[in-house]
Every structure is written in structure tokens, then in C-alpha cells.
C-alpha positions as CSV (number, residue, x, y, z in Angstrom):
1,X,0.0,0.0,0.0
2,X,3.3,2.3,0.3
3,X,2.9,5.5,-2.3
4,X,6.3,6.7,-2.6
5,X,9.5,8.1,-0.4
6,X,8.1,10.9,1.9
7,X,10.3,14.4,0.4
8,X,13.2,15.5,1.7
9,X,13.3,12.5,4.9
10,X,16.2,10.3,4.5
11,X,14.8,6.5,4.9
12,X,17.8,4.9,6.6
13,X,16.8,6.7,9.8
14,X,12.9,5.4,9.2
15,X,12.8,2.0,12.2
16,X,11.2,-1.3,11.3
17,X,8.2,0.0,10.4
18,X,4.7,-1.9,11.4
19,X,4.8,-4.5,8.9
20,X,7.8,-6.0,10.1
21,X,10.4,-4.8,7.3
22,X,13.9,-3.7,7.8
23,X,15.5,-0.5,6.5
24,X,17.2,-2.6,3.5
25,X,13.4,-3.3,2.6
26,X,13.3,0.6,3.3
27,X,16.2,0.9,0.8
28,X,15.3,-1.2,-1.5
29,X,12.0,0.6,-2.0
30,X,13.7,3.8,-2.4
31,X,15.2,2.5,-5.9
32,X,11.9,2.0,-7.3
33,X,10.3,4.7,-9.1
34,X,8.2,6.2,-7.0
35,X,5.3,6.7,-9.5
36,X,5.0,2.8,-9.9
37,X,4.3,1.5,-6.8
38,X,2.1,-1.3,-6.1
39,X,-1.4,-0.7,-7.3
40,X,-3.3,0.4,-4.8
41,X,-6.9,-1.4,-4.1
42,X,-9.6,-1.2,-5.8
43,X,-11.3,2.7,-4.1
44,X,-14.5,1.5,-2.3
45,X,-17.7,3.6,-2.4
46,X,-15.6,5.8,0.0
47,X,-12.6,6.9,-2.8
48,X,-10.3,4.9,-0.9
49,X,-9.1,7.3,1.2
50,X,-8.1,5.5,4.3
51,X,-9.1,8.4,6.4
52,X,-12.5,8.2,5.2
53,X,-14.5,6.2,7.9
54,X,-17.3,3.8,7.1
55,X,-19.8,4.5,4.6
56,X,-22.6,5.9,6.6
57,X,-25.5,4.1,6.4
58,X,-28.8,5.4,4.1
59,X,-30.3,8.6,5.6
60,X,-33.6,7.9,6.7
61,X,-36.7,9.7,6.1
62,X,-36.1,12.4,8.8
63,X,-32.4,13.4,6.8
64,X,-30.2,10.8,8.4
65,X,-29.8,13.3,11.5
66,X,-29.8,10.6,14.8
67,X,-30.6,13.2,16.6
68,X,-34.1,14.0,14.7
69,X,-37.2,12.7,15.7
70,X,-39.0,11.0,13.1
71,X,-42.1,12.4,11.2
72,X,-45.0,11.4,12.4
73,X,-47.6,10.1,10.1
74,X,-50.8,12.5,9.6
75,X,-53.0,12.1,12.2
76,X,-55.9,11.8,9.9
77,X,-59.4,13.3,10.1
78,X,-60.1,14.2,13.4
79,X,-63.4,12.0,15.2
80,X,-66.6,13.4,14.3
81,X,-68.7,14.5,17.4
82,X,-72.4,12.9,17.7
83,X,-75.1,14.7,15.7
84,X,-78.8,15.0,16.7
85,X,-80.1,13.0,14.0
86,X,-80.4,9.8,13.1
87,X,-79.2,6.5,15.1
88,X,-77.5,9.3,17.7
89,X,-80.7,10.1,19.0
90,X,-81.0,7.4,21.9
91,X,-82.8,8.0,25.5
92,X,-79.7,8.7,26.6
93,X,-79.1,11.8,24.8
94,X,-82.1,13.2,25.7
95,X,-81.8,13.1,29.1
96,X,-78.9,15.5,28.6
97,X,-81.7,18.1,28.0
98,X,-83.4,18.4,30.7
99,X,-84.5,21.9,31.6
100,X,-86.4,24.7,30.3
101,X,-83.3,26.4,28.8
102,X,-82.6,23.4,27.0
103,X,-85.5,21.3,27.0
104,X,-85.9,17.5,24.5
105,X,-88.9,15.7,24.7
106,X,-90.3,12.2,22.9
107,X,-93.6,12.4,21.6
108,X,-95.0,9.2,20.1
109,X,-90.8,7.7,19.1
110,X,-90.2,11.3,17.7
111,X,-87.8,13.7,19.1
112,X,-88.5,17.4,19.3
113,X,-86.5,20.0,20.9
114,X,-88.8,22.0,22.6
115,X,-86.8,24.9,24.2
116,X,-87.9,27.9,21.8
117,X,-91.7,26.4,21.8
118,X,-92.5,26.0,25.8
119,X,-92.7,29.9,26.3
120,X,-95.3,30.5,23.6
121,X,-97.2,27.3,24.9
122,X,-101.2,29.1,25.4
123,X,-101.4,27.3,28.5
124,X,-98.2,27.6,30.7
125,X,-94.4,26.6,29.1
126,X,-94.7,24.1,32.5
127,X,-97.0,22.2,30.8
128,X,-93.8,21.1,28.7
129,X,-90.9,22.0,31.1
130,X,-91.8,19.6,33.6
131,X,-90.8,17.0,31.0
132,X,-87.7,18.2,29.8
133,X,-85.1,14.9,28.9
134,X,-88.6,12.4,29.4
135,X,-90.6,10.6,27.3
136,X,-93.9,12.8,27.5
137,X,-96.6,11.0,25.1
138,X,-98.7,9.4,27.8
139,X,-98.9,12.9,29.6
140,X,-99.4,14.6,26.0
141,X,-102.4,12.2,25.4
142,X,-104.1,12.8,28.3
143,X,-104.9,16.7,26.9
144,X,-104.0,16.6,23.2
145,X,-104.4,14.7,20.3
146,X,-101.7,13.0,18.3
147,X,-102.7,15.3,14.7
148,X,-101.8,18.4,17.3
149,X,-98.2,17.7,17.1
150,X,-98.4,19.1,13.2
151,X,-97.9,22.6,15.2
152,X,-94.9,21.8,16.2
153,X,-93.2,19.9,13.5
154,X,-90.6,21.9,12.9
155,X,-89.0,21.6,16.2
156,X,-88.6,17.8,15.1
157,X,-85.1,16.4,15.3
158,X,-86.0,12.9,14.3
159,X,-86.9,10.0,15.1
160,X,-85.6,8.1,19.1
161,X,-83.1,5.3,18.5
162,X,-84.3,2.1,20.2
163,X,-87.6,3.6,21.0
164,X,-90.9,1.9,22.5
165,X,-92.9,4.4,22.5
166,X,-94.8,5.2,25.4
167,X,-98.2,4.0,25.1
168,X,-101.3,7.0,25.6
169,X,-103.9,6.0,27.8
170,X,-105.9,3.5,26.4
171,X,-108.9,4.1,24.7
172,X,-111.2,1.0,23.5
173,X,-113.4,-1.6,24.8
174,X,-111.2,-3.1,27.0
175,X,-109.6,-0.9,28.7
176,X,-105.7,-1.2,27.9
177,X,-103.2,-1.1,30.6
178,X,-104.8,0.1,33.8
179,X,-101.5,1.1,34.8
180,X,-101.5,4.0,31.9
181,X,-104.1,5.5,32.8
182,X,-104.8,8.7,34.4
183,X,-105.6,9.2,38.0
184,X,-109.2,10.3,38.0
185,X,-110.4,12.5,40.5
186,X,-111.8,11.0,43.7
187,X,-115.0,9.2,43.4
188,X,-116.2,10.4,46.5
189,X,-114.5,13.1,47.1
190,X,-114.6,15.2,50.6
191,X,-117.1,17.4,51.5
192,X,-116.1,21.1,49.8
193,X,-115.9,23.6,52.1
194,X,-119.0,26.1,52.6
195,X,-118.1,29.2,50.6
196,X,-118.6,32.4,53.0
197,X,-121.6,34.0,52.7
198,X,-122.1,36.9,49.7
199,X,-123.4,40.3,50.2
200,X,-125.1,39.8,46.7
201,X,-128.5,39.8,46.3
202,X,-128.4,36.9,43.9
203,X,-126.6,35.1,46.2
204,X,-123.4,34.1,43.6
205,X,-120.2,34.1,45.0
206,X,-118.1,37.6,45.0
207,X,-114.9,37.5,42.8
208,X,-113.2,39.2,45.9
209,X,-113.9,36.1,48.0
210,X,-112.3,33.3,44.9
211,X,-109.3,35.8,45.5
212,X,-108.9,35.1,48.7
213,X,-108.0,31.3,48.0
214,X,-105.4,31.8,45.7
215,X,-102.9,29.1,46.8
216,X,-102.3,25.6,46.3
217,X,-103.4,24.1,49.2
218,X,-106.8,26.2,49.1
219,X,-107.4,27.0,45.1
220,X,-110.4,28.3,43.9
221,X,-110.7,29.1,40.3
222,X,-113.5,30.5,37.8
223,X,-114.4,28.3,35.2
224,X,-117.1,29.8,32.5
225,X,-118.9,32.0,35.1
226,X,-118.9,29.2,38.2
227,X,-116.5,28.5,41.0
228,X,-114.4,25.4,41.4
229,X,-112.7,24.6,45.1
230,X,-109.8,22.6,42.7
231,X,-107.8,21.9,45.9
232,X,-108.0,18.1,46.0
233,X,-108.2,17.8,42.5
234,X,-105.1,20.1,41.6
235,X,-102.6,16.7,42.7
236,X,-105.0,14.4,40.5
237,X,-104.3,16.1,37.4
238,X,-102.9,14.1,34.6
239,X,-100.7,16.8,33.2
240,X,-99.7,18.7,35.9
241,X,-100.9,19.9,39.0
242,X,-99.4,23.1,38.3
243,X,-101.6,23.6,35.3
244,X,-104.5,24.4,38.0
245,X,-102.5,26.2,41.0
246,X,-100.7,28.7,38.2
247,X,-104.3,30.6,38.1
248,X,-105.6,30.0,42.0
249,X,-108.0,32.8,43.3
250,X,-108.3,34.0,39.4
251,X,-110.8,33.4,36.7
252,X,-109.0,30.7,34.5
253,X,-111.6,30.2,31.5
254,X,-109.4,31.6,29.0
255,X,-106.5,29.4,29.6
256,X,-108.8,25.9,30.4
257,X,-110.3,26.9,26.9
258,X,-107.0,26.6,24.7
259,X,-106.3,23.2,26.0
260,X,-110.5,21.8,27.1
261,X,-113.5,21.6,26.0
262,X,-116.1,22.9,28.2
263,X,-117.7,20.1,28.2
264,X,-114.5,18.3,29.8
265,X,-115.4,20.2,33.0
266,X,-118.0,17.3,34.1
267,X,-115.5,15.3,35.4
268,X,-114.8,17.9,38.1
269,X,-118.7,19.3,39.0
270,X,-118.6,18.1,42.4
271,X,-115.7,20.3,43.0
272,X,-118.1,23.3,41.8
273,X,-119.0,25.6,45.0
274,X,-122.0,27.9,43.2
275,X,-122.2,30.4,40.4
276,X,-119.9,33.8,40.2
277,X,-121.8,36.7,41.5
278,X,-122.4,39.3,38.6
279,X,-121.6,42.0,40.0
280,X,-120.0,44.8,37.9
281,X,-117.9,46.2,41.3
282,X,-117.0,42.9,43.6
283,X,-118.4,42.8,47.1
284,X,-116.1,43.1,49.7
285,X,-115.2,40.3,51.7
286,X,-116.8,39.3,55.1
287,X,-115.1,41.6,57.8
């Protein structure tokens, strides 16, 4: 592998070098032209340069730098959150929305978000907030009719995922489920308390006396010109018992007619006290 006589150096000073020859070797060498020395090996892929070190290995993806982290792959589309149609609309989901700010209800396996529609409700938005994040249709059916629903269609979201749909109270010969059906007011229900005694002539009760039982646990109310002690009824209500205290000690025909027919109002007459005194200016209650 020797390349020639180093310049100006004189060789029989050189020692035995590392391969074990002499300085005659040395010598002998020196002779030689120095341009036709043994053929060096065949230059590897590093230009046989002996000072060249390995050949470093194929760079990698990340530029062959070891001290680079590699790439990561893309992390791909990122999970789409649930939507509120379709299969996403189980139970469970709507008993995430469950008050009157944000208010889902089931009506008959359909899912309506109710929120914007409770405050414009003719009756009282409690009609609906009560049964915010519930199945509602057997307490719909007891005052409404299924067609009544085409008012609010557009508050639809679809239909409920895994739905039975919860049955109205039955309505043919046999009956149905007795368990579905509505509490009906008392048979025999107590005694209604003797309304104090009118200063009018006609002898109808005074709207200043109703006004005076304006709570729930003693709730008068005017239906179409007569007076209704709705105290132990109020709890028996299939809706809500709040539909009937809400309007206590007033006259409450205008909001019983957006949701009853008059005629409805049998099933409470032996709540009725008497006739509402027509009197332009009410009497005064008893001192």
C-alpha cells in the first residue's frame, strides 16, 4: 500500500516500520520509481481514502440526522362528534336536556327539541318544562291529540333510536293497561268547604272572596262563570298539578279553553262551589 518516499526525509533513519520490514526493505523501496508503486486497491464507495470512515448508512426519512425525531404520520381526520339525528338520537341523549333552557322531549318515538316552543305554549311553558329529557306522550295524550303535534313539527329532530314508544292512555273496549291510565279525581271526594256568605242579592259568590284562595293548598278558580274549590283535585291532574295552582283565586276560563272543552269540565262538577256573583264592582269580603 506504500505510495512513494516521503520528500526530503532520508529512509535509513525510518525503524522497522509496522509490517515487520527492515530498512534494507526501506532501501530497497527507495530504488523504485516512485510513481509505480504497487497498485493500490480497488477505491471503495468511499474513494479509498483510508481516512475516510465507514460508509454511513442510508439517511432515513427524517435526513439521516440521529438526533431528529421521526415524522409522524398525519393524524388523519379528526373523530366526528355525535349529531342530533339519526341512530345518535338514543334515550340517553335526551336526558342530557333536561330543563327549560334546554328542554328534548319524545312524543310518540319522535324527538322534538322544545326549548324555543315552551314559552309560547297558550297554556303555561310548564306544561312542557316539567318533561324536559322524558318521554312525555302518555302525559301529551291525556290533553292533546296526536294530529296536534303538526304545530310543532318543525321543532322535530327525528326519530328516538331504540324507541318503544310510550303508550297514551288506552282508549277501547277493554280498557288497555290500567296502569297508563290517568288518576281520576276522587270518586267520592270530601265534602267542599262552605263558601262564606255573599253580600249579593243573587246570592253568587263575590270574585273578591275566589281571590282570597289563591294558593295551592286552598285553590279556587273560575271556570265559565262558576266557582271550582280545585284543591284536592289540583294533585290528581294528569298533566300537571301546576296547570290548575298557576291561576288560583283568578278566573281561568281563557286558559282551560286553549287546552278543554267545556264540556270536559264534568269530570270535576262536584268540585263546583256555586255560580260567580255578577256583580259589575266585587263585594267586599266578610269583615
Amino acid at each position: 500500500y506504500k505510495l512513494g518516499a516521503l520528500e526530503g526525509a532520508d529512509p535509513s533513519t525510518f525503524p522497522v516500520d509496522s509490517m515487520g520490514m527492515d530498512s534494507e526493505d526501506s532501501e530497497e523501496s527507495e530504488d523504485e520509481d516512485p510513481t509505480s508503486g504497487p497498485t493500490p486497491p480497488p477505491s471503495s464507495s468511499n474513494g479509498g481514502n483510508p481516512t475516510n470512515g465507514p460508509t454511513p448508512r442510508p439517511s432515513s426519512s427524517n435526513g439521516g440526522n440521529p438526533t431528529s425525531r421521526p415524522t409522524p404520520p398525519p393524524s388523519g381526520n379528526p373523530t366526528p362528534s355525535p349529531t342530533t339525528g339519526g341512530s345518535q338520537l338514543t334515550m340517553a341523549t335526551i336526558q342530557m336536556h333536561a330543563t327549560p333552557g334546554d328542554c328534548w322531549l319524545v312524543y310518540y318515538g319522535d324527538v322534538y327539541d322544545m326549548t324555543q316552543y315552551a314559552p309560547t305554549h297558550p297554556a303555561s311553558s310548564i306544561l312542557i318544562t316539567t318533561h324536559c329529557g322524558t318521554d312525555a306522550t302518555a302525559a301529551y295524550a291525556t290533553v292533546h291529540s296526536k294530529g296536534l303535534l303538526a304545530i310543532v313539527n318543525s321543532y322535530k329532530l327525528g326519530a328516538l333510536e331504540e324507541a318503544t314508544t310510550s303508550a297514551p292512555p288506552p282508549t277501547g273496549s277493554n280498557g288497555g293497561n290500567p296502569t297508563s291510565r290517568p288518576t281520576p279525581p276522587p270518586t267520592n271526594p270530601p265534602p267542599s268547604p262552605t263558601p262564606p256568605p255573599s253580600s249579593s242579592s243573587n246570592g253568587g259568590i263575590a270574585m273578591a272572596t275566589v281571590q282570597m284562595h289563591a294558593r295551592a293548598g286552598d285553590c279556587w278558580l273560575v271556570y265559565y262563570g262558576d266557582v271550582y274549590d280545585m284543591t284536592q283535585y289540583a294533585p290528581t291532574h294528569p298533566a300537571s298539578s301546576i296547570l290548575i295552582t298557576t291561576h288560583c283565586g283568578t278566573d281561568a276560563t281563557a286558559a282551560y279553553a286553549l287546552v278543554h272543552s267545556k264540556a270536559l269540565l264534568a269530570i270535576v262538577n262536584s268540585y263546583k262551589l256555586g255560580a260567580l256573583e255578577e256583580a259589575v264592582s266585587p263585594t267586599p269580603p266578610p269583615s
